[in-house]
ZATIMI-864670 format. One record per residue (C-alpha): residue number from 1; residue in three letters; x, y, z. Coordinates in Angstrom, 3 decimals. Example, Ala and Ser with C-alpha at 12.3 -4.5 7.8 and 13.67 -1.06 7.14 Angstrom:
<rec num="1" residu="ala" u="12.300" v="-4.500" w="7.800"/>
<rec num="2" residu="ser" u="13.670" v="-1.060" w="7.140"/>
//
This chain:
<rec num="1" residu="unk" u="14.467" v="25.818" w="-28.283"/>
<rec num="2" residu="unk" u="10.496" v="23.951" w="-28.213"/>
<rec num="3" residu="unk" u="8.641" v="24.274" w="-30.889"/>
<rec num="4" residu="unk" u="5.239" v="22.936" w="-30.866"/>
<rec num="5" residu="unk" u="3.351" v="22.454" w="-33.867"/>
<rec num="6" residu="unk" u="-0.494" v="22.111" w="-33.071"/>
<rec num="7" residu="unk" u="-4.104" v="22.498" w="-34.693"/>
<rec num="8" residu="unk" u="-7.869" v="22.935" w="-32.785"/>
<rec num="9" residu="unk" u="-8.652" v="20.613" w="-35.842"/>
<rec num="10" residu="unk" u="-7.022" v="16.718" w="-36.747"/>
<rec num="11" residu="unk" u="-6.047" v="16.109" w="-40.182"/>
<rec num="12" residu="unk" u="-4.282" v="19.346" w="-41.167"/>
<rec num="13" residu="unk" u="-0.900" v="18.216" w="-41.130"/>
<rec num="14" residu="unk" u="0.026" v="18.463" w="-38.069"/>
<rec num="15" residu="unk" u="2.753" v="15.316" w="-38.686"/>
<rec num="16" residu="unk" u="3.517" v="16.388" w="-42.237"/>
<rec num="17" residu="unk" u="4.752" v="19.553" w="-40.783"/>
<rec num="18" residu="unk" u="6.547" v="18.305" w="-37.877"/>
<rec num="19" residu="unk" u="8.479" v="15.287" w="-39.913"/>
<rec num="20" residu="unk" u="9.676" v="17.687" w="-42.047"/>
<rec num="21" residu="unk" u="10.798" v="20.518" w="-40.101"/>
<rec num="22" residu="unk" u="13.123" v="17.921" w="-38.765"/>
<rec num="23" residu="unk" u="14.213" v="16.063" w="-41.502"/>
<rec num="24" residu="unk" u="14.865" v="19.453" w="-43.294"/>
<rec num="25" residu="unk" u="17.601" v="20.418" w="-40.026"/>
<rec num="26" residu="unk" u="20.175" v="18.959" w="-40.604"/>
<rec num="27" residu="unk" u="23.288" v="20.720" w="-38.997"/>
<rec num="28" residu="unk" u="21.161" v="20.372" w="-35.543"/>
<rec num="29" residu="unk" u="20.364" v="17.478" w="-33.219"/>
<rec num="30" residu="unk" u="16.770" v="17.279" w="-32.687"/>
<rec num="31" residu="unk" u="14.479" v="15.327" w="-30.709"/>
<rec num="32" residu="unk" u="11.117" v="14.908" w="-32.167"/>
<rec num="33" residu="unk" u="8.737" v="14.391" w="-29.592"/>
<rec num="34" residu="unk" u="5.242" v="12.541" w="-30.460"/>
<rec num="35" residu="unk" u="2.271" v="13.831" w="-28.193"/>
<rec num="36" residu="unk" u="0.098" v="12.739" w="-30.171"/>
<rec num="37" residu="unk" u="-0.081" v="9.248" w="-27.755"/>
<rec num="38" residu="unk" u="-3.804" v="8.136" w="-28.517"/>
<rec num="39" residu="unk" u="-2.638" v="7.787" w="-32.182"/>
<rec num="40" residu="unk" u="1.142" v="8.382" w="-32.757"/>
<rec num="41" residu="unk" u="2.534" v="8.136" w="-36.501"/>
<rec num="42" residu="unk" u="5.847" v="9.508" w="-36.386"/>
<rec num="43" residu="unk" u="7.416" v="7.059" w="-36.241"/>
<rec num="44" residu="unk" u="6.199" v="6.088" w="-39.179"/>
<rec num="45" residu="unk" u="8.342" v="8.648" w="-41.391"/>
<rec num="46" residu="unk" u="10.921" v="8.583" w="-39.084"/>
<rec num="47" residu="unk" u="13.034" v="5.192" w="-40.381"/>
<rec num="48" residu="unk" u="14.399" v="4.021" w="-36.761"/>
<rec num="49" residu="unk" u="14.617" v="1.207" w="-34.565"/>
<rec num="50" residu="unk" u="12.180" v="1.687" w="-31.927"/>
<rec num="51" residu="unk" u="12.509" v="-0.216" w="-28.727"/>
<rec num="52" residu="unk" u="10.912" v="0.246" w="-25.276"/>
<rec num="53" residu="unk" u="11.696" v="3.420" w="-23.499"/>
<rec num="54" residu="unk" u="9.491" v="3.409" w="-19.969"/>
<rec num="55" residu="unk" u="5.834" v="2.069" w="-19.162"/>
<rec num="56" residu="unk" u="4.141" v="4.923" w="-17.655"/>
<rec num="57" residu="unk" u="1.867" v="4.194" w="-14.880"/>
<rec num="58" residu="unk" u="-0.225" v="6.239" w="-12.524"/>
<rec num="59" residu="unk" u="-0.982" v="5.992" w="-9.136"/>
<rec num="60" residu="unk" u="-4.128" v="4.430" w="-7.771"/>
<rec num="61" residu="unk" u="-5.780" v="3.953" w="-4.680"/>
<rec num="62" residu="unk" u="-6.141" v="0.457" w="-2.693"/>
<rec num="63" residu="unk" u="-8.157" v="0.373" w="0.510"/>
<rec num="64" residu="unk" u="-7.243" v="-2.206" w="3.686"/>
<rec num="65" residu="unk" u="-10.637" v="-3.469" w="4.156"/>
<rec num="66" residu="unk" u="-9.584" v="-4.687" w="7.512"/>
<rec num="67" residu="unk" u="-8.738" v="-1.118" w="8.673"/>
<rec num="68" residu="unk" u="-11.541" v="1.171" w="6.910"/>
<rec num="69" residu="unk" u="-14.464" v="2.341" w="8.911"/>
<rec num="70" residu="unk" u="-16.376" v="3.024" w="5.756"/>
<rec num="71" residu="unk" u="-16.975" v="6.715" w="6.841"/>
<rec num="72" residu="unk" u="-16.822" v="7.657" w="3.166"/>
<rec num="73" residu="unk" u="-14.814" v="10.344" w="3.035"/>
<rec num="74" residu="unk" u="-12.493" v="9.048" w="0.098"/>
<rec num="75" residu="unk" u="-15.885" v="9.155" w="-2.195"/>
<rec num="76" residu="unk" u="-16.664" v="12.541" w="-0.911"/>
<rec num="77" residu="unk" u="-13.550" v="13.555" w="-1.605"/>
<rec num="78" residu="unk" u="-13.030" v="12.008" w="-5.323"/>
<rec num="79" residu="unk" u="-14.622" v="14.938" w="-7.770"/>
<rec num="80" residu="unk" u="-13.896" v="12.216" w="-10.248"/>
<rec num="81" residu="unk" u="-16.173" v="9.528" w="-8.992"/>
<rec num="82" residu="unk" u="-13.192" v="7.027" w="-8.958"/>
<rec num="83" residu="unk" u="-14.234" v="6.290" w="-5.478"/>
<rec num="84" residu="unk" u="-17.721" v="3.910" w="-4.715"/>
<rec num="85" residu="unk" u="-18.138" v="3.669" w="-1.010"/>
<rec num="86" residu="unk" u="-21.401" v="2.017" w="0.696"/>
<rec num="87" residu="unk" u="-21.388" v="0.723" w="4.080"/>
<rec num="88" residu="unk" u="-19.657" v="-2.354" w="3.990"/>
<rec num="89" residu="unk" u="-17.326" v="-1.993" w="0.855"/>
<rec num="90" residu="unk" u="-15.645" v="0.511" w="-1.172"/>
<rec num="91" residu="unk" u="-15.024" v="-0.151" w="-4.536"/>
<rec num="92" residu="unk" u="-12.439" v="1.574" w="-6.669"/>
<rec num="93" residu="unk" u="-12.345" v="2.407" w="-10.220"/>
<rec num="94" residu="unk" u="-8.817" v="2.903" w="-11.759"/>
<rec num="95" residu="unk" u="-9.711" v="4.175" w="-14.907"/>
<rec num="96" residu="unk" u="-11.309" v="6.924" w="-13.640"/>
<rec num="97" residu="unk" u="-8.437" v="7.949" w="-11.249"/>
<rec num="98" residu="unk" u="-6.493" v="10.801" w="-11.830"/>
<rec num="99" residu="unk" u="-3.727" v="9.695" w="-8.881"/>
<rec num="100" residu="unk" u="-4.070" v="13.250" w="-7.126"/>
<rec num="101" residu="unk" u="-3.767" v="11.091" w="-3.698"/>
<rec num="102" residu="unk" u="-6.028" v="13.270" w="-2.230"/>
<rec num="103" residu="unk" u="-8.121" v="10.212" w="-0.849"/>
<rec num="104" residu="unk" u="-5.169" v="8.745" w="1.202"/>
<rec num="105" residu="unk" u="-4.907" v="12.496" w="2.772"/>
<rec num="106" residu="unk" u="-8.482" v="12.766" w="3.521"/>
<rec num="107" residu="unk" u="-8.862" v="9.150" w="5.703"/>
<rec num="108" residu="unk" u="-8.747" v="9.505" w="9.016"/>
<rec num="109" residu="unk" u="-7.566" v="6.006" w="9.644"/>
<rec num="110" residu="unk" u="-4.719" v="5.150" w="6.970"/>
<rec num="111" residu="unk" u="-6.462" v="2.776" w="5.346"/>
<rec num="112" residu="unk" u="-5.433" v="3.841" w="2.170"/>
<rec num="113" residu="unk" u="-2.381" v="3.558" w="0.292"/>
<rec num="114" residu="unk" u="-1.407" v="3.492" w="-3.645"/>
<rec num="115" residu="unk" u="-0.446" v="1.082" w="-6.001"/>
<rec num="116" residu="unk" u="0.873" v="1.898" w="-9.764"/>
<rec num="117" residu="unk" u="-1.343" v="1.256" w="-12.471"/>
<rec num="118" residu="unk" u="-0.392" v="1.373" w="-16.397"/>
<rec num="119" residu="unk" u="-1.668" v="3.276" w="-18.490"/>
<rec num="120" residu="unk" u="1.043" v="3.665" w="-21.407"/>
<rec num="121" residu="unk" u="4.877" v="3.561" w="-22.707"/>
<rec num="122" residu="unk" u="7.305" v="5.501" w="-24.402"/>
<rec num="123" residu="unk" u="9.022" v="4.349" w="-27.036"/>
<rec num="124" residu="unk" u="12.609" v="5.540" w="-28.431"/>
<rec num="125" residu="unk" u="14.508" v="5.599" w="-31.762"/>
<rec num="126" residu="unk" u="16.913" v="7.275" w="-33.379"/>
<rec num="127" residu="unk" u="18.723" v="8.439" w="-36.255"/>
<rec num="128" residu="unk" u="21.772" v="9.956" w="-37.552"/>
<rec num="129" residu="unk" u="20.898" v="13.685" w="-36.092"/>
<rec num="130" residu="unk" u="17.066" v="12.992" w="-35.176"/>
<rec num="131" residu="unk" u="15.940" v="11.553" w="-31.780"/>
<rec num="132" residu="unk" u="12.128" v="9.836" w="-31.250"/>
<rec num="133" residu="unk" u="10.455" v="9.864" w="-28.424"/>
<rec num="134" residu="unk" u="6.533" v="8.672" w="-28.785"/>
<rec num="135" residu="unk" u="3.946" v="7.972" w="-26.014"/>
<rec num="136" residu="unk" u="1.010" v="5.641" w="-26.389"/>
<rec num="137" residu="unk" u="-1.720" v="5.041" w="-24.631"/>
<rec num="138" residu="unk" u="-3.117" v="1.691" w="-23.775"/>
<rec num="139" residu="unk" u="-6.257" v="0.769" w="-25.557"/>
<rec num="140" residu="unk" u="-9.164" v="1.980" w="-23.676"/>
<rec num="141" residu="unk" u="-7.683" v="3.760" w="-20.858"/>
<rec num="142" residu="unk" u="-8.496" v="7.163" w="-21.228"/>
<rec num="143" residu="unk" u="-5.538" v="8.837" w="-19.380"/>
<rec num="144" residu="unk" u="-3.651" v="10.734" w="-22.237"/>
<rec num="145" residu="unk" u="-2.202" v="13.475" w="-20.374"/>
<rec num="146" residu="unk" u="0.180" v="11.974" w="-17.861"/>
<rec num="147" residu="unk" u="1.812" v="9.997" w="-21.381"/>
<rec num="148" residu="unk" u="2.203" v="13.511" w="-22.295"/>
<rec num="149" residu="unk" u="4.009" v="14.537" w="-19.192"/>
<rec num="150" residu="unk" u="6.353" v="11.878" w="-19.393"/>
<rec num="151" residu="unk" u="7.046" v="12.039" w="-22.844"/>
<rec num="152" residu="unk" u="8.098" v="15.908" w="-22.115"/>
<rec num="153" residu="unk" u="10.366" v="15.015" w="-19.454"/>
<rec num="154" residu="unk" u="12.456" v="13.493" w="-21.779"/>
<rec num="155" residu="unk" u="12.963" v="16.990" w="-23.628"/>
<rec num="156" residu="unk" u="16.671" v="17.829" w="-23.487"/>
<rec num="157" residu="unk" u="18.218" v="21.335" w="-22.944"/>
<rec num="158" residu="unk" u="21.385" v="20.498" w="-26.135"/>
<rec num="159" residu="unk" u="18.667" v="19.678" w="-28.568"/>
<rec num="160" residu="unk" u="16.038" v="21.522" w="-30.969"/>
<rec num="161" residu="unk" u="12.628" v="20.019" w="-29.297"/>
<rec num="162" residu="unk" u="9.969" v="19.911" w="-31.979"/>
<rec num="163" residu="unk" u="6.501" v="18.677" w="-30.046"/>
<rec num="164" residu="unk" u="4.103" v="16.813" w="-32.253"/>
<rec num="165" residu="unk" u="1.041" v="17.702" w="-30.424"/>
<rec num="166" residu="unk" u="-2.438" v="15.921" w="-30.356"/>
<rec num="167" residu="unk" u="-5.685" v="17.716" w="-31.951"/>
<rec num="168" residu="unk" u="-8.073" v="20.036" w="-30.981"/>
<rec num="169" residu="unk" u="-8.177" v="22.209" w="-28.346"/>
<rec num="170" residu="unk" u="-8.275" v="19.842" w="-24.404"/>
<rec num="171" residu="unk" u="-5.819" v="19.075" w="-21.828"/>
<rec num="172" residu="unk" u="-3.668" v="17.111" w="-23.567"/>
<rec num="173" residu="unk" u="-3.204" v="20.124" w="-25.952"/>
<rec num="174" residu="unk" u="-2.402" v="21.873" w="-23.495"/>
<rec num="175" residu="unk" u="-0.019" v="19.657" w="-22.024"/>
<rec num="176" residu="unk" u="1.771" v="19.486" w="-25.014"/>
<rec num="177" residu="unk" u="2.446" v="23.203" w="-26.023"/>
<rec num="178" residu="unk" u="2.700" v="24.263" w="-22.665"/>
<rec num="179" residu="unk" u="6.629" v="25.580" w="-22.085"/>
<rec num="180" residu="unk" u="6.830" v="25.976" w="-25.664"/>
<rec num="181" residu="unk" u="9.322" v="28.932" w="-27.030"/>
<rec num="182" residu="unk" u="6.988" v="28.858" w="-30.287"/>
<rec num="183" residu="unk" u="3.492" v="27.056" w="-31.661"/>
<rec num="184" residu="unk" u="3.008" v="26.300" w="-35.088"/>
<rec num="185" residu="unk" u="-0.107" v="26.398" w="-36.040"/>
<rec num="186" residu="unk" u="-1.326" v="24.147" w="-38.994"/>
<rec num="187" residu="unk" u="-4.657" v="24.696" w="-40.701"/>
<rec num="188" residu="unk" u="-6.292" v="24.626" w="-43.608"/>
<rec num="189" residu="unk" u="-8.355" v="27.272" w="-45.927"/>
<rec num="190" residu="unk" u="-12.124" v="24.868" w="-45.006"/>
<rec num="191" residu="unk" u="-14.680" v="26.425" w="-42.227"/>
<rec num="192" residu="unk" u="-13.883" v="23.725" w="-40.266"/>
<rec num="193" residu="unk" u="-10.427" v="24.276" w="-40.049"/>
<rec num="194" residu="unk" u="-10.758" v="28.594" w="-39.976"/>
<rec num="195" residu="unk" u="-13.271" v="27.763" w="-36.738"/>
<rec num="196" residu="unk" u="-10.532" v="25.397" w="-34.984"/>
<rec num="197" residu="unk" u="-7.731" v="27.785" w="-35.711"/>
<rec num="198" residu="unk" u="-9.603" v="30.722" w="-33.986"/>
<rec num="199" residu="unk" u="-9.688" v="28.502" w="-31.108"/>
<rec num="200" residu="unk" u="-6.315" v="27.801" w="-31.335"/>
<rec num="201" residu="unk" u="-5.465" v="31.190" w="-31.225"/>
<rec num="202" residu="unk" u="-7.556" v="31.778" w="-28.287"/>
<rec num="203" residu="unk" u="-5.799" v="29.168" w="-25.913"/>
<rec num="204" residu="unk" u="-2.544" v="30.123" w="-26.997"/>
<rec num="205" residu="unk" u="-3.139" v="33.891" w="-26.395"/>
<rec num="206" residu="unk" u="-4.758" v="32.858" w="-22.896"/>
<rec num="207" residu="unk" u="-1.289" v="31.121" w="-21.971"/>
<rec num="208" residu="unk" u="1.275" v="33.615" w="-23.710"/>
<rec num="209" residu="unk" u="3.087" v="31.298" w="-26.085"/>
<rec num="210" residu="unk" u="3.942" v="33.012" w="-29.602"/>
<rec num="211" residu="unk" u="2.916" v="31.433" w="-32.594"/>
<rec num="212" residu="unk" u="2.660" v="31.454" w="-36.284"/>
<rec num="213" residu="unk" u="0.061" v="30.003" w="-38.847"/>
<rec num="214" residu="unk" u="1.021" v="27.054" w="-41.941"/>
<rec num="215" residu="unk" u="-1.429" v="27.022" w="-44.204"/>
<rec num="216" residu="unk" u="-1.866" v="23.044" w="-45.734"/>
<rec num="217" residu="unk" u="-3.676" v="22.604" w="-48.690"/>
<rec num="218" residu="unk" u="-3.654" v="26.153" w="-49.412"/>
<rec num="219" residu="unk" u="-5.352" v="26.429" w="-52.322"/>
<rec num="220" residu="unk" u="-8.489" v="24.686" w="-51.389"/>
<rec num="221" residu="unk" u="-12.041" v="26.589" w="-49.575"/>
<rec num="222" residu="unk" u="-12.250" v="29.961" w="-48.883"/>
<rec num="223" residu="unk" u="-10.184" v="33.493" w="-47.845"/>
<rec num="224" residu="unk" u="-11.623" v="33.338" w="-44.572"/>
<rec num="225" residu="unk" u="-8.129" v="31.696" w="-42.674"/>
<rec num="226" residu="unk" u="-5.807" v="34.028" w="-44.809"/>
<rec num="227" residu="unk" u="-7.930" v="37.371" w="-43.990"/>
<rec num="228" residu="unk" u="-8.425" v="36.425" w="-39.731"/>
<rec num="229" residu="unk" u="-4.305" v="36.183" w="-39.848"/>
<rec num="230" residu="unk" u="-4.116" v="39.631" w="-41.610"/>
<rec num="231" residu="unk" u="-6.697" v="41.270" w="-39.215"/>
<rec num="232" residu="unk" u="-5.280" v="39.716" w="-35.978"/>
<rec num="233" residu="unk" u="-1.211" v="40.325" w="-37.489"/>
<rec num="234" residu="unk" u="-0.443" v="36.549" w="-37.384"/>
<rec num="235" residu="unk" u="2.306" v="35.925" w="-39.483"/>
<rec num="236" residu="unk" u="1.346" v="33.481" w="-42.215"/>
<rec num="237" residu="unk" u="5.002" v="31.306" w="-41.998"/>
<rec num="238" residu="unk" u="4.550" v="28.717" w="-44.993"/>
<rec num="239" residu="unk" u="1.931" v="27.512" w="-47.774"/>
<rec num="240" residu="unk" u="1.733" v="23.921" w="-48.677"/>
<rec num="241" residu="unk" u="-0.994" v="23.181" w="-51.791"/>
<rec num="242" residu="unk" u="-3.181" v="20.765" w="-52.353"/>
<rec num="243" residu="unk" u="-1.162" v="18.390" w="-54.767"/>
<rec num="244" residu="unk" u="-1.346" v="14.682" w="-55.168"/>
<rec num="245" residu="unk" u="2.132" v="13.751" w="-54.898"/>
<rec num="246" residu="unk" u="1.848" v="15.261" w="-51.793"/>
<rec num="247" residu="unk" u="-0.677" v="13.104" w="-50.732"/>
<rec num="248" residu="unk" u="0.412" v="9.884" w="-52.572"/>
<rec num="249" residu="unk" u="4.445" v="9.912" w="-50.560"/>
<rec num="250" residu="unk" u="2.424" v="10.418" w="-47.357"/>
<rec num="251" residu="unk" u="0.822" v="7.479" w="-47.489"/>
<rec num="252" residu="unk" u="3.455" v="5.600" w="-48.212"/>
<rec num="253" residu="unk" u="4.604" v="6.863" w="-45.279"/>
<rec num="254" residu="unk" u="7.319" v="8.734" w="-47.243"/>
<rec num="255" residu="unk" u="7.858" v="12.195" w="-45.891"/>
<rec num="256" residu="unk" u="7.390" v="15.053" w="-48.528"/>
<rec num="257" residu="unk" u="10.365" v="16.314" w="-48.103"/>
<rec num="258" residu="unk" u="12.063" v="12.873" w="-48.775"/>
<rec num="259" residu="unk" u="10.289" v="12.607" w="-51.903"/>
<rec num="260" residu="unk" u="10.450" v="16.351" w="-52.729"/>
<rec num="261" residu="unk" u="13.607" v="17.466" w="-51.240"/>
<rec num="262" residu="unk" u="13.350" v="21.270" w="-52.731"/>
<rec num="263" residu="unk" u="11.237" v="21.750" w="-49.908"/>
<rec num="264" residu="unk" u="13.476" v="20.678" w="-47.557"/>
<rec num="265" residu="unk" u="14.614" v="24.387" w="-47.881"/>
<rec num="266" residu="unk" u="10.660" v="25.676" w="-47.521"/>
<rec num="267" residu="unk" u="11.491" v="24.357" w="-44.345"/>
<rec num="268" residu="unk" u="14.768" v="25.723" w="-42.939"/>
<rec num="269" residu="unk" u="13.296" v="28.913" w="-43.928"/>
<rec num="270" residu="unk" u="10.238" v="28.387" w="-41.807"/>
<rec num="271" residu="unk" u="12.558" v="27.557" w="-38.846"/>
<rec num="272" residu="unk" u="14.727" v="30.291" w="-39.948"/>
<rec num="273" residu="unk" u="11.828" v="32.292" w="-39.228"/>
<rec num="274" residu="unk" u="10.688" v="31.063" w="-36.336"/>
<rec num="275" residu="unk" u="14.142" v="32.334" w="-34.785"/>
<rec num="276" residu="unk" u="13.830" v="35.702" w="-36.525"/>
<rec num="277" residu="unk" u="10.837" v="36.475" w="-34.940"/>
<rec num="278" residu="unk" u="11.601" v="35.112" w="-31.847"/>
<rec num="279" residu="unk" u="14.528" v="37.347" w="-31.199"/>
<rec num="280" residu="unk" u="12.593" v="39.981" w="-32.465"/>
//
């Protein structure tokens, strides 16, 4: 089984919730997967050795100079503007590239072939029944979603896959629910996060992926996020409140349910009913 847990808005709790769902499993192995690769913190909570898993790298273009008849058809081409051709040069930003290889297909004299850039790495750790995987992303390279690709290859069929996605509602959100058998979805009672979870609920309706709402910091703003689940029948799956121990172990980088373990079984029920409503 995947389950995602995601939010259209950062700062919800999006980590909290993941951490602790699988910290609170224990008679399961599970593989923890970190999408989040322009900022990962799971690892954080998660007390492992990490060492290197992969570098990812994309493919970019590189032009024979001594073969191209600078008929510009690789900038044509490019919707991405990675491509600069005038008529003596062509000049090739990799940053920009999204390593489709459509400019190699579109020369009409091979002058153009690929080399790998990086962009990332994974990074792996594990525990006694809890397996990390994280991506990160370089520092200014703006490529998150083919981190998030790789990190999802690495999902195994023997293991309970929880995906710790990135926020808001982009590609690499999308990337990183996408094949999911359920999506958490972690807001909070504020009209910024009732405005991010209707647009949550939007994409995942749009790509057929059941889901259920946690509510963090339940007891602050309004009724606004509680009355949208009741009118569109989203099952409200778990309440956390606003309390400063809460807060205080998280920053430590303590997970709640490490320093709280009564809600380690707030959380097997939540997974408990995931599955329920799954197989119904």
């Amino acid at each position: 089984m995947v389950i995602s847990v995601a939010s259209g808005k950062g700062g919800t709790g999006k980590t909290l919730v993941s951490v602790s769902l699988a910290l609170s499993i224990e008679d399961e192995h599970v593989l923890l997967l970190d999408c989040d690769v322009e900022e990962p913190n799971t690892h954080i909570f998660i007390k492992a050795g990490f060492d290197l898993l992969k570098t990812v790298n994309v493919p970019v273009p590189r032009v024979n100079e001594a073969l191209c008849v600078h008929c510009k058809k690789c900038a044509e081409f490019c919707k991405y503007k990675a491509i600069l051709a005038s008529k003596t040069t062509v000049t090739i930003f990799p940053d920009l590239c999204h390593g489709c290889g459509g400019c190699a297909i579109v020369c009409p004299v091979h002058a153009i072939d690929e080399e790998m850039h990086r962009i990332g790495r994974l990074m792996h750790g594990s525990t006694a029944n809890i397996e990390v995987i994280y991506g990160e992303l370089e520092i200014s390279k703006p490529l998150a979603v083919p981190i998030i690709r790789e990190v999802k290859r690495q999902i195994s069929n023997d293991s309970l896959v929880i995906v710790d996605s990135p926020p808001g509602t982009s590609c690499p959100v999308i990337e990183a629910v996408k094949g999911s058998d359920f999506c958490v979805l972690v807001t909070e009672p504020t009209p910024f996060g009732f405005h991010d979870l209707t647009m949550m609920v939007e994409v995942l309706t749009q790509i057929n992926i059941p889901f259920g709402v946690v509510i963090n910091r339940a007891d602050l703003g309004d009724e606004r996020v509680w009355d949208f689940c009741k009118s569109k029948n989203i099952p409200i799956l778990l309440t956390v409140p606003y309390e400063r121990r809460i807060a205080v172990s998280y920053s430590k980088g303590v997970p709640m349910v490490v320093d709280m373990p009564e809600w380690k079984e707030k959380f097997k029920d939540l997974y408990k009913e995931i599955k329920r409503l799954l197989n119904k």
